[in-house]
Structures are given as structure tokens and as C-alpha cells.
N, C-alpha and C positions, 0 to 999 in steps of 0.2 A: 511426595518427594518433589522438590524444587528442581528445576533445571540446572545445568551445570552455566558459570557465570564464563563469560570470553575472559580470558587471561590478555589479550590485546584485540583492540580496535583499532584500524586502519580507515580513515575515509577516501576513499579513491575518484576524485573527483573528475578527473580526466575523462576514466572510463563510466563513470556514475554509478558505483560501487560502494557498498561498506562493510570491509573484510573483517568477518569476525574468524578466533583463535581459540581455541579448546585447550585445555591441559592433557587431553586424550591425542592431542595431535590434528584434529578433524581440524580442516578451515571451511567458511562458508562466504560465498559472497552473495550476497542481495542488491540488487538494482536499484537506485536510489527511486525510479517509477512503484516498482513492487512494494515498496517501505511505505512509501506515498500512498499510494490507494489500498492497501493494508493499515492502514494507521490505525493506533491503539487507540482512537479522537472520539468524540461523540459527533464529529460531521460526518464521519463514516459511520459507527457502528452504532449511530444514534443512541438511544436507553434500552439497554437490555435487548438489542433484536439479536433475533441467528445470524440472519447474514447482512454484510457490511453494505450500507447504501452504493451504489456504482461510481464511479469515479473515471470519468473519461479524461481524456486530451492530458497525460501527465508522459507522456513517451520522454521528454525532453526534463523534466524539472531536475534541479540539482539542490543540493545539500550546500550549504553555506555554514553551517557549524555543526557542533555536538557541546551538548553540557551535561556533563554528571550530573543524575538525581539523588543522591545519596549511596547508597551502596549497592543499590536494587536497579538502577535503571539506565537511560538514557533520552535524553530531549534531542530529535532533530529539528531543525531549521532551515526549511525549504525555501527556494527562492521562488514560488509561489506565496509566501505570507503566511504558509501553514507551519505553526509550530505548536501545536495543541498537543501532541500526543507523547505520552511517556510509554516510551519501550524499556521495560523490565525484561529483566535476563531472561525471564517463564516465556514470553512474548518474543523473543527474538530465536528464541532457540526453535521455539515453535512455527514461526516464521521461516525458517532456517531448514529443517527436517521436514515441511508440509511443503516446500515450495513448487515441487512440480504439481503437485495436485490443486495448490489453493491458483496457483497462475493458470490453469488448464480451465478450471471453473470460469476463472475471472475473464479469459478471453472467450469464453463460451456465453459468457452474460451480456458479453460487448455484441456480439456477434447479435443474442436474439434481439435486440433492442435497436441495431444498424447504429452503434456506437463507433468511435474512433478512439484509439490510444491517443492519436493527434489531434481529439477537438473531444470538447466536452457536451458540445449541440447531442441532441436527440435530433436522428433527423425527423420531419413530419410523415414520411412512409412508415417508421414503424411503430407510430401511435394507431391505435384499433381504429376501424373507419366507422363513420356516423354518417347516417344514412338523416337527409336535410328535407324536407319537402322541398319540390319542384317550386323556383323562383319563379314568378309572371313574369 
């Protein structure tokens, strides 16, 4: 069974939001960072992997449009250059109903790695240490 499709979308730009609208009543809003580094893209999710490549420094990015995919989906358009990813009703809803847990992850990944939401650097502390022969 297919997810239920938003009856309305709002982009809430101000706050960096995209309010979606259920015919059950439910609303949800997603972060336009959250959208971002969830993206349905193969820069995140590459080919086929489980979990989505990391994605730092996006605290700030915003949504500059939305374009209908046909009947199935939605194209956002980040003011970052990313617009690769079609979000389908199945994917936003999913996105939508997982969100404390897929963001709990997401900042816990940032965290082992000494990531920032504010900067996409890897810093060089939390790459493994190499051990070098003694320089003369």
C-alpha cells in the first residue's frame, strides 16, 4: 500500500519549512536542512547503500522552489545547487512519520565523526590516527 499523497503543500521559507497536509487532518513540517541531507539523490543515498552518505554544514540552506513530478512526487530546489532529488508522496511521508528517529541518527553520525550542521569539513581529529616513523 502507497502512502497517503498531501492534499496541500506549503513552503515556509522564512522559518525553513515544508508544511505538508493529510486528508486525515495530520500536518507535518520538515526542515528544509532535514529535506536536504535526507534527499532522495544519489549524492546521498548513492546506489543502493542502507544508509545515506553524511551530509554536514546544511543548518542554513533554503528551498528556492518546488516543481510537480507528475502525480507521484515533488522536485525541491536548494539554494545550495542541489536539486537532484524527487520526493514522492512514499518518501515524504516516510520522511515525515520517521523524523525523530531518522534526525536522532543523523545527529549522532555528526557527532561520531566531529561533524557540524554548520560546516561540512571533517575536522582532522576524528579521522583514525597513523602512526608515521620517527622523522630524522
Amino acid at each position: 500500500m502507497s502512502a497517503p499523497r498531501p492534499t496541500d503543500l506549503k513552503l515556509r521559507r522564512g522559518s525553513r519549512l515544508l508544511e505538508l497536509h493529510y486528508a486525515d487532518g495530520s500536518v507535518h513540517e520538515l526542515p528544509f536542512e532535514y529535506l536536504r541531507v535526507f534527499s532522495p539523490s544519489a549524492e546521498v543515498w548513492g546506489h543502493g547503500q542502507a544508509e545515506p552518505n553524511l551530509i554536514g554544514g546544511k543548518r542554513n540552506v533554503g528551498v528556492t522552489g518546488a516543481d510537480p513530478i507528475g502525480q507521484y512526487a515533488i522536485r525541491l530546489r536548494f539554494d545550495d545547487g542541489h536539486d537532484t532529488g524527487l520526493y514522492s508522496w512514499d518518501v515524504l511521508h516516510d520522511l515525515a512519520t520517521n523524523r525523530e528517529t531518522y534526525w536522532a541518527t543523523y545527529i549522532e553520525r555528526l557527532q561520531a565523526l566531529n561533524m557540524s550542521r554548520d560546516s561540512d569539513i571533517v575536522k582532522l581529529a576524528a579521522l583514525p590516527k597513523k602512526h608515521y616513523p620517527a622523522q630524522p
